[in-house]
Every structure is written in C-alpha cells, then in structure tokens.
N, C-alpha and C positions, 0 to 999 in steps of 0.2 A: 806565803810564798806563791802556791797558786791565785792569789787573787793580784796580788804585784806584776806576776806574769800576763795574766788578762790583761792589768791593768797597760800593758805595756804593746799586748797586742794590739789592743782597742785605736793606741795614740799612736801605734804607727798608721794604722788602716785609715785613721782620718785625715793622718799627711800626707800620706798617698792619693787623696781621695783626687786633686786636680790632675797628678800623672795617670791616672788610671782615664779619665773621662779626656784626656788631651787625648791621649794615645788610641780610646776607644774611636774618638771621630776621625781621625786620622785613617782607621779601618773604614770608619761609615764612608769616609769623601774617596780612599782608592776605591770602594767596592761601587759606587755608583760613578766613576769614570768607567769602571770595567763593564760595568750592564749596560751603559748608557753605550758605549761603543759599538757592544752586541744589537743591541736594537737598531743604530744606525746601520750597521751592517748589514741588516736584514730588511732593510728597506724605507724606515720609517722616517717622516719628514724631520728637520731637526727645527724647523718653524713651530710644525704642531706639536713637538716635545717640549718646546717654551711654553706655550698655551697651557697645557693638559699640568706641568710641576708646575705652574702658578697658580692656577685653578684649584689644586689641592694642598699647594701653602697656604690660599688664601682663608680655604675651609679649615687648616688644621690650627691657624696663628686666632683666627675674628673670634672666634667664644672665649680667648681667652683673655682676649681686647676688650671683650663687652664687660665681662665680667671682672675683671681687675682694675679695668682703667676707665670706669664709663662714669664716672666723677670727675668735673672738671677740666673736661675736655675742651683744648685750644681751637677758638671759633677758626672756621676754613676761608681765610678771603681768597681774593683773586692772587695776591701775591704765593701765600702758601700752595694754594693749589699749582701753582706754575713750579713751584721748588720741586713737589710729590710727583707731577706730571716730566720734570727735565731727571729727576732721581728713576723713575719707575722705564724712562725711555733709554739711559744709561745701564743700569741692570738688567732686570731683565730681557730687554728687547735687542739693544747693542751688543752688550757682554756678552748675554749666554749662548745668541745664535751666531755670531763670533767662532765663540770656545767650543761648541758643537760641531762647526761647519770645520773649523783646525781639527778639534779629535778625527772627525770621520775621512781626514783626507790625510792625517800621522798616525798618532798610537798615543795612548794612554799617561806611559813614562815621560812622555815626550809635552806633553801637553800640560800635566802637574809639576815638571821642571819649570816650565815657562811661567806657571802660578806663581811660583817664588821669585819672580822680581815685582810682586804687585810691590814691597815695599820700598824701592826701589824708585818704583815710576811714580807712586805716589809723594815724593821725598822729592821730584821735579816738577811735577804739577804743581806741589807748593809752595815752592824756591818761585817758579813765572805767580802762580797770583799773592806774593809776596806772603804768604803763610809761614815761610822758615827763614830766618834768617841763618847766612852765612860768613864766617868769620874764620879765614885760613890760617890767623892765628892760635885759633882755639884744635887742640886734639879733637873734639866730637866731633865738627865740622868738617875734620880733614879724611874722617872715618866715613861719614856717609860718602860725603864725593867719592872719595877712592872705591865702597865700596859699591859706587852707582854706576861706575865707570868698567868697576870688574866685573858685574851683573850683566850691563849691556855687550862687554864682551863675550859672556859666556855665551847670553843669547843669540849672537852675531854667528859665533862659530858652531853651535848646535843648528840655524839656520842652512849656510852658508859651505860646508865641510859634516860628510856623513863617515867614510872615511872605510876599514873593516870592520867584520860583524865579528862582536865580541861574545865570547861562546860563557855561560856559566862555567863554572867549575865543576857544580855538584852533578852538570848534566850537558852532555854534548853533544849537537848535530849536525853530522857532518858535510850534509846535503844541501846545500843552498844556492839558489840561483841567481844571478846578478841580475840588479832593477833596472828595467829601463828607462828612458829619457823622458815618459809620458810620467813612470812614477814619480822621477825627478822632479819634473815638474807642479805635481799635484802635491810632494812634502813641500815645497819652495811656499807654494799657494798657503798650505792648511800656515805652514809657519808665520807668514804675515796677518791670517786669518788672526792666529792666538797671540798675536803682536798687539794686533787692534784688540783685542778682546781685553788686554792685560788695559791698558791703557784707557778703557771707558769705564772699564772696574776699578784704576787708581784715580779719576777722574769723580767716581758716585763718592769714592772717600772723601777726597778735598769738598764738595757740593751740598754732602751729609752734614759739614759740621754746621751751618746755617739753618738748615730743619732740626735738627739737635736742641737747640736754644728753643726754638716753642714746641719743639714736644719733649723735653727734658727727661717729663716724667709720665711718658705716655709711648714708650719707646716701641711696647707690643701694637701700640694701633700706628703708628708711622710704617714700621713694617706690615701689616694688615692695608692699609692703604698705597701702599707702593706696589704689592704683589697684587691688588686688587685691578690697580691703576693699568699695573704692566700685563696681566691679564687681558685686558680690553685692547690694548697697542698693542701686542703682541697676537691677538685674533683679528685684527685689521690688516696688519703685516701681512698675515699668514694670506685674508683672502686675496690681498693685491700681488701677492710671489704665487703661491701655490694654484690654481686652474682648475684642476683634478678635484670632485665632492671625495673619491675613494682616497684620500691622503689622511683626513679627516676619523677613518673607520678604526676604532680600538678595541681589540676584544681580549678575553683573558689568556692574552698570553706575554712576550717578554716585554713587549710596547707599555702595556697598562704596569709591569710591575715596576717600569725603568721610568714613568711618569709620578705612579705614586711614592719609589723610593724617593724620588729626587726630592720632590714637593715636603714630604712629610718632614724625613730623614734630614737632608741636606741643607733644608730651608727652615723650617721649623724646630725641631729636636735639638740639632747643632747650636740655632742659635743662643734658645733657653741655654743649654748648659757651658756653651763657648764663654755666654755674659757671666755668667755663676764664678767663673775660672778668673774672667777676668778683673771682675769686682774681688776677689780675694786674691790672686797673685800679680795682675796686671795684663795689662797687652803684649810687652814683651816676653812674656812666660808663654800666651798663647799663642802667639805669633811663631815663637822660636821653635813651634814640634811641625810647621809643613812640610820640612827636608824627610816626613818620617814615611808619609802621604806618596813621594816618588818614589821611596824604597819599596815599597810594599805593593805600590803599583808596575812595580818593574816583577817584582816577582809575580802577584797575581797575573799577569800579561805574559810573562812567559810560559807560564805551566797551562793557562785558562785558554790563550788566543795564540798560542805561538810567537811571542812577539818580538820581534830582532831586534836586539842593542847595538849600536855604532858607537863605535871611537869617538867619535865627533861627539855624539851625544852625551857619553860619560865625560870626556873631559869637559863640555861648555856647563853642564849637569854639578861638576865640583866648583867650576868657577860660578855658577850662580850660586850657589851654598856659601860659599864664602864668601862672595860679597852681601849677600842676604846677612849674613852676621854681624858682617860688619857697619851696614845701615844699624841693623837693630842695636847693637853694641854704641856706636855713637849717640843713637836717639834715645837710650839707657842713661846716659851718661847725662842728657839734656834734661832728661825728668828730675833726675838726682839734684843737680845744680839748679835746675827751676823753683825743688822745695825747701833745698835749703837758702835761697833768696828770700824767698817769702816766708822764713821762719817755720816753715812745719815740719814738726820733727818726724826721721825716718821710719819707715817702719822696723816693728823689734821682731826680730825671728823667735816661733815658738822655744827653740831651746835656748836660746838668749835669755829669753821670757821668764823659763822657770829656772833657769839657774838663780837670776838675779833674785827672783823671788824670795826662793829658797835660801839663798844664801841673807838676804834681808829678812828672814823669818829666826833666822840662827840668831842674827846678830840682838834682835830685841827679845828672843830668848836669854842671850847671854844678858844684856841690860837688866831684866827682869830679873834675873837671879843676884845681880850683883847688889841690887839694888833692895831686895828681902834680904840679903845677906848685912845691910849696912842699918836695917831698921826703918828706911826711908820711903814713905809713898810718893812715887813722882809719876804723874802722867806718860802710859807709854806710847813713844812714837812708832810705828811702823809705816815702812816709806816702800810702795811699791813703783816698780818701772810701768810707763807709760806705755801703752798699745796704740798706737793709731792706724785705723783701718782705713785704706785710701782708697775710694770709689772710682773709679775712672770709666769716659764713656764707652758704652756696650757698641759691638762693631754691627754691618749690617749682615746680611744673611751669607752664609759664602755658599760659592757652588756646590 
C-alpha cells in the first residue's frame, strides 16, 4: 500500500514537472522586470544594460555550444551571416533597448501586459509575408483575427486612457497625487517605445524561422551567435548614443546583479528549460502561462516600488489576455488539423496511456485464461496504444 502510494506520488511530481518550471520562470521574467526597473531608476544606462545581459548570455550559452554542438556544424556564408547579423539587430539591439527605454519611462505591470500581444503581432507579421494563411470561413481563422483585433484594442486603451488609481484590496493608500502633463507625456512615449519593441521581437520570430532550417540541430550555437553578434551592435550603439566614459562603470551593486540576472537567468536558464516544456507539451502550453508573469508583477511592484494601477490599464490588461487566448486558441486548433492532414496521429495523454494499457493487459490476461482453460496453445496478442512524442521548434531567448 505504501509503495502504491509512492508510487502515485512519484507520477504526479513528474506531471507537474512542466507546471512547476512554467510557473517558476514566470517568477524568474517578473523578478528581472522588477530589478531591471530599480537599476534604471537609479541611474544606469539602459544601452549599457543590453551590452553587459548579452555579454553574459554570451558566456553562459558558448560552453555549452562547444560542447554539445561542436559536430557538424552548419558552414557561415555571407547569406547566413546576414540572417545572424538582421536576427541579433532585431533582438537584442531593437527589442530590448526599446522595452527598457518603455519600462523606465511606465512601470513593470505595464510593460509585461504589453509582452502579451507578441502573439498577436507575430500572427500579422505573418499574415503580410504570407507565412499564415487566412480563411473567414474556417473558425481558427476567425479566432486569431478577432483575437488580434481585441489585443490591439487592449493595447490602444492601456496607451491612450489611464483613467483612476485602482487601490488593492488587501492594502490601501490613500494619499496620492495627481500626474502631471510632463508625466503624461513620458507614459504616452515609454508606450510607443514598448509598441516598437513588441513588434521587432514579433518580427525576430517570423526572420527565425529561415535560420532554424540550417541550424536545426545546433539551436544552442544560433543563440551563442546572436547574443555574441548582438553584443558587438549593441557596444557600437551604446558608443554612438552614450558620450559619457562614466555610463560604462559597473561595480557590485544592483547594475552588475540586474545585468547578470538578465543575461544568465532570462537569456540562458529560461531558454534551456522553456525548450524542455516545449519539446514535451508544446508552444501553446508554454506560451499560455505569460498572463502569469503580469500578475505577479503587479503584485511584486506594488509592495517592492509603490506601483499605481489605473483603470485604464486593468481593463486594456484583460483585453489583451483574452485576445492572447484567443490567437493561441485558434493557432491550437491549426496544429491539430495540420496533423491530422498529414496522418500523424495525436498525441495520447499519460492517463489515456495507462488506462488503455491496462485495460489491454486485462483483456490478453482474460484470452490467456480462456484459452488454458480450452486446452489450446494459440499465440498471444497484446496490442498496445501508440505514444507519439511531437518535437516542435525551440523559441528564441525571451526577455
């Protein structure tokens, strides 16, 4: 009985094992929006902050490129290097000092709402260089548009409409002063900042799938090479913006720990284990915990940084969620009919799995018996249900 019970412990803790690792980065990605805020606030360039987290992506992803992938390795012409070179200027150099330059001129909550329409703007990026086809007949179709449409509204009225300051429940203050027209003007800004920023990061998605195909199977050195790449454009950047040698100066305090979390943690760690989730449950499984990522940055920002919630921002905040679902939901629905076209059978869920087993194990049990019962040696069948594990491609680094 006690070993039944183990045994039962054991096979929940390894079904859990993708909800626990969603969920844990989820903490990793609010907790380095929350640091990374502080350090902006405190002075630090958010140019030199790209540099310094690709600097130490670059160091924590390349030993593990040499060593896993350093077999047949896809030669670098001028073409590929152009794909590395337009992906590595997209990411990190576009994106992230973008989505920096937005956090440090909004807030935290506000900035990881905005993250969740990458699926969204990537689903129109596709649509213009003919990567998805559309079909108004079809439900899936009519799922992403609607919910591409309710995304870009949410994002319009989170922009656009701040509204009153919504007080927690658990905790209330009653003191607050109204923004003026300057700060008005700097959320108006940071919001377009993290407009742009969403949009050159759905942009490196559509751009990725062409480097994908030759490096298939070298997925750790494409990322080694991009953060390497973006590294170098990203310290060019920095010297033709920045003027000042003292921007540059890092010492052990929250600058150097809001560089190496971002780099290691966000760029490295994440990715390893995001791919792990993905290659066993899929992209829509990992895709669908980012709504988890703003809750939890809303909380850590209010208690950490004081951070005020607006009307405006809760409600565009639900509308992006729900049209986020409902992209994913439609694009679900297109994988499904994609494999059953192509004849590949679905995947079987573990307790699918063992029921059918089990229950196919009864039955050539009973066979067997009926079969010594009648005198007769006959060959026994047992037929088990088919498992197909579906690989799908690993995404690139997220913030």
């Amino acid at each position: 009985m006690g070993t039944k019970k183990l045994g039962g412990c054991a096979k929940f803790f390894e079904c859990s094992k993708p909800y626990l690792a969603m969920i844990s980065l989820q903490f990793g990605y609010a907790g380095m929006t929350i640091i990374t805020k502080i350090s902006l606030n405190h002075g630090m360039s958010h140019y030199v902050l790209v540099v310094f987290r690709h600097a130490f992506a670059t160091i924590a992803i390349a030993p593990f490129a040499f060593i896993f992938e350093r077999k047949g390795q896809p030669k670098i012409t001028f073409s590929i290097f152009m794909q590395i070179f337009i992906l590595a200027l997209l990411g990190p150099v576009i994106d992230q000092n973008f989505f920096y330059a937005g956090l440090k001129l909004t807030s935290p909550t506000f900035a990881c709402a905005m993250s969740n329409m990458l699926p969204a703007m990537t689903f129109v990026m596709a649509v213009f260089c003919r990567m998805e086809k559309i079909n108004i007949k079809q439900v899936r179709s009519i799922a992403k548009i609607v919910g591409t449409l309710v995304t870009v509204a949410g994002a319009m009225l989170m922009t656009l409409y701040r509204g009153p300051i919504v007080e927690m429940v658990w905790f209330k203050q009653a003191h607050y002063k109204t923004n003026g027209g300057s700060l008005d003007r700097d959320w108006l800004l940071g919001c377009i900042f993290l407009i742009i920023s969403t949009i050159a990061w759905a942009s490196l998605f559509v751009l990725q799938a062409k480097a994908i195909q030759t490096y298939k199977n070298h997925q750790l050195t494409l990322t080694s090479l991009v953060c390497f790449i973006g590294t170098v454009q990203a310290i060019v950047v920095t010297y033709v913006v920045e003027h000042k040698p003292s921007v540059w100066k890092i010492g052990w305090d929250i600058n150097l720990l809001t560089a190496a979390y971002s780099g290691i943690v966000s760029s490295s760690i994440s990715y390893y284990v995001q791919g792990l989730v993905i290659e066993k449950k899929g992209p829509v499984f990992a895709t669908s915990f980012s709504p988890l990522m703003m809750i939890i940055s809303a909380v850590m920002g209010y208690f950490i940084l004081a951070e005020k919630t607006y009307l405006g921002g809760v409600i565009g905040a639900i509308l992006i969620v729900i049209g986020l679902y409902s992209v994913l939901w439609g694009k679900h629905k297109e994988q499904l009919e994609s494999q059953v076209e192509a004849g590949i059978p679905l995947p079987v869920n573990d307790a699918e799995s063992s029921a059918s087993e089990e229950e196919n194990m009864v039955d050539a049990r009973d066979n067997f018996t009926e079969e010594k019962h009648d005198q007769k040696v006959e060959p026994i069948s047992i037929k088990f249900s088919s498992i197909v594990i579906t690989l799908s491609i690993q995404e690139s680094p997220t913030r």
